[in-house]
C-alpha positions as CSV (number, residue, x, y, z in Angstrom):
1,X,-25.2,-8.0,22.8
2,X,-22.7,-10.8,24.3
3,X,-25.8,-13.3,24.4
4,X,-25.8,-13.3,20.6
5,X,-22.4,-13.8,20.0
6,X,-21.9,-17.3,20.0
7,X,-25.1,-17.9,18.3
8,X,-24.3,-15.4,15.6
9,X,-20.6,-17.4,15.5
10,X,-22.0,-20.9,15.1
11,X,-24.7,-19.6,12.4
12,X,-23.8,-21.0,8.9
13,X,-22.9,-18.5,6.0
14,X,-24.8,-20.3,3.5
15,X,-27.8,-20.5,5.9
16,X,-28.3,-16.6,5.8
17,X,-26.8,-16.3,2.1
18,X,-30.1,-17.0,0.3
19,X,-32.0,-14.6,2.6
20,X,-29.3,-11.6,1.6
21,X,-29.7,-12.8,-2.2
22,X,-33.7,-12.6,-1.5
23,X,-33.4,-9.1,-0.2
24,X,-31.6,-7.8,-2.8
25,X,-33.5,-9.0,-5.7
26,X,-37.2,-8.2,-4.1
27,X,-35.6,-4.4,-4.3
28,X,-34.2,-4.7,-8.1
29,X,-30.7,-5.7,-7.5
30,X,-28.4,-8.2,-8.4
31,X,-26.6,-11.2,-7.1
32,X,-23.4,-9.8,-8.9
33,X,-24.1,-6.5,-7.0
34,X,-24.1,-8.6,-3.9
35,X,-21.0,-10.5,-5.0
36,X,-19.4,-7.0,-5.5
37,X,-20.4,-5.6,-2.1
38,X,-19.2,-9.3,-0.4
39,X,-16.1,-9.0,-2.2
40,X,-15.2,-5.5,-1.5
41,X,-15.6,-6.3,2.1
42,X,-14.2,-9.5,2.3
43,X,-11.7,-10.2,-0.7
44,X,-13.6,-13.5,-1.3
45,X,-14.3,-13.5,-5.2
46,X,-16.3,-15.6,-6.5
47,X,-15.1,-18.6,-6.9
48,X,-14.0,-18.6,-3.3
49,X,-17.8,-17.4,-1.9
50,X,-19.1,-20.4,-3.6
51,X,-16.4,-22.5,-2.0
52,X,-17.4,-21.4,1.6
53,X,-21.2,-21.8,1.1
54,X,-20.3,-25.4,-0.1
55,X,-18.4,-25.7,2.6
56,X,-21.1,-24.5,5.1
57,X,-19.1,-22.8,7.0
58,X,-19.7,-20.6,10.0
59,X,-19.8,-16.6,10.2
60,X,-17.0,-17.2,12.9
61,X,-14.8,-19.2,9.7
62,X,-16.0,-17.4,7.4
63,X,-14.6,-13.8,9.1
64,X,-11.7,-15.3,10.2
65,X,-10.6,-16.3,6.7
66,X,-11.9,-13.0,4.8
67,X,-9.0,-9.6,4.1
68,X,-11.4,-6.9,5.9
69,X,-11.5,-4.2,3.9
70,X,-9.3,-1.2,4.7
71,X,-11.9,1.1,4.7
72,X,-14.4,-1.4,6.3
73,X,-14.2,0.8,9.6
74,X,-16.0,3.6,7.5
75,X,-19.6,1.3,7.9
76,X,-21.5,3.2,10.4
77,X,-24.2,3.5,11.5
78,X,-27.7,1.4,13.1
79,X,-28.3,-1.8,12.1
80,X,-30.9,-4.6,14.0
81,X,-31.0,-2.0,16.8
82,X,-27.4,-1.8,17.9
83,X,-24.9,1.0,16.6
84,X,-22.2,-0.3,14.3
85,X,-19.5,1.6,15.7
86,X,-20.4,0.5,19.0
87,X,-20.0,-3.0,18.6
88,X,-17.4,-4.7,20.8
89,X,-17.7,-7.5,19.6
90,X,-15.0,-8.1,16.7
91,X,-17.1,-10.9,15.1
92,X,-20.3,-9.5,15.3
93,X,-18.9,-5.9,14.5
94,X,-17.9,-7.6,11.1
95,X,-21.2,-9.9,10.7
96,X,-22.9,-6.2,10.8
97,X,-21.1,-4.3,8.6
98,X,-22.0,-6.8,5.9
99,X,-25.5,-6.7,7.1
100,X,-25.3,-3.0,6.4
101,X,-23.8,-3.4,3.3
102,X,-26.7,-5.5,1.7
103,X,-29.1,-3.2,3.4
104,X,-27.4,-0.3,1.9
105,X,-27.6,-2.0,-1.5
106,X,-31.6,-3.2,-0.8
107,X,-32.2,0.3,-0.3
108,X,-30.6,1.3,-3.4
109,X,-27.8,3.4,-2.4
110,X,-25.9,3.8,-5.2
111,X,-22.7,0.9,-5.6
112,X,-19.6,3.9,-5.0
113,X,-21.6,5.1,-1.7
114,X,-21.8,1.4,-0.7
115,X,-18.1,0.7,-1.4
116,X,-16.7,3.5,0.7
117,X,-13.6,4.3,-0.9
């Protein structure tokens, strides 16, 4: 897992934006159900997330200026192989849990599931 870290940290937020938009909307959803689930994890409204992808900035920025959701510990789970909980890795930890997220919401889990309040 440590061999991806730095890769993962230098990757650009706006690279791997349109591919979570894309995912999303091949399985019905919307970008404003993305926005929600970004926000909810994040704080980042919108204005802000359009700021940062302008901005191109990296997953390690972009992390380190986002409010983690309280309950953001509550994201479990398997995600690209590795178990969320697992993760050591504070970074990647986080980069997953929004991977899950948008999974979640590809799959069409309904939005109050996603946002585990």
């Amino acid at each position: 897992m440590d061999s991806h870290s730095p890769r993962i940290a230098r990757m650009t937020f706006s690279s791997v934006y349109p591919l979570y938009l894309a995912k999303v909307q091949s399985k019905g959803r919307t970008e404003k159900e993305l926005h929600q689930v970004i926000e909810w994890l994040t704080g980042f409204d919108e204005s802000k997330l359009q700021d940062l992808i302008h901005e191109n900035v990296t997953f390690e920025t972009f992390f380190q200026k986002a409010s983690l959701h309280r309950n953001a510990h509550l994201i479990t789970g398997v995600i690209c192989g590795y178990r969320i909980e697992e993760i050591e890795d504070p970074l990647i930890r986080q980069v997953r849990y929004l991977d899950k997220l948008v999974d979640e919401l590809a799959k069409g889990r309904k939005m109050e599931k996603i946002l585990r309040s």
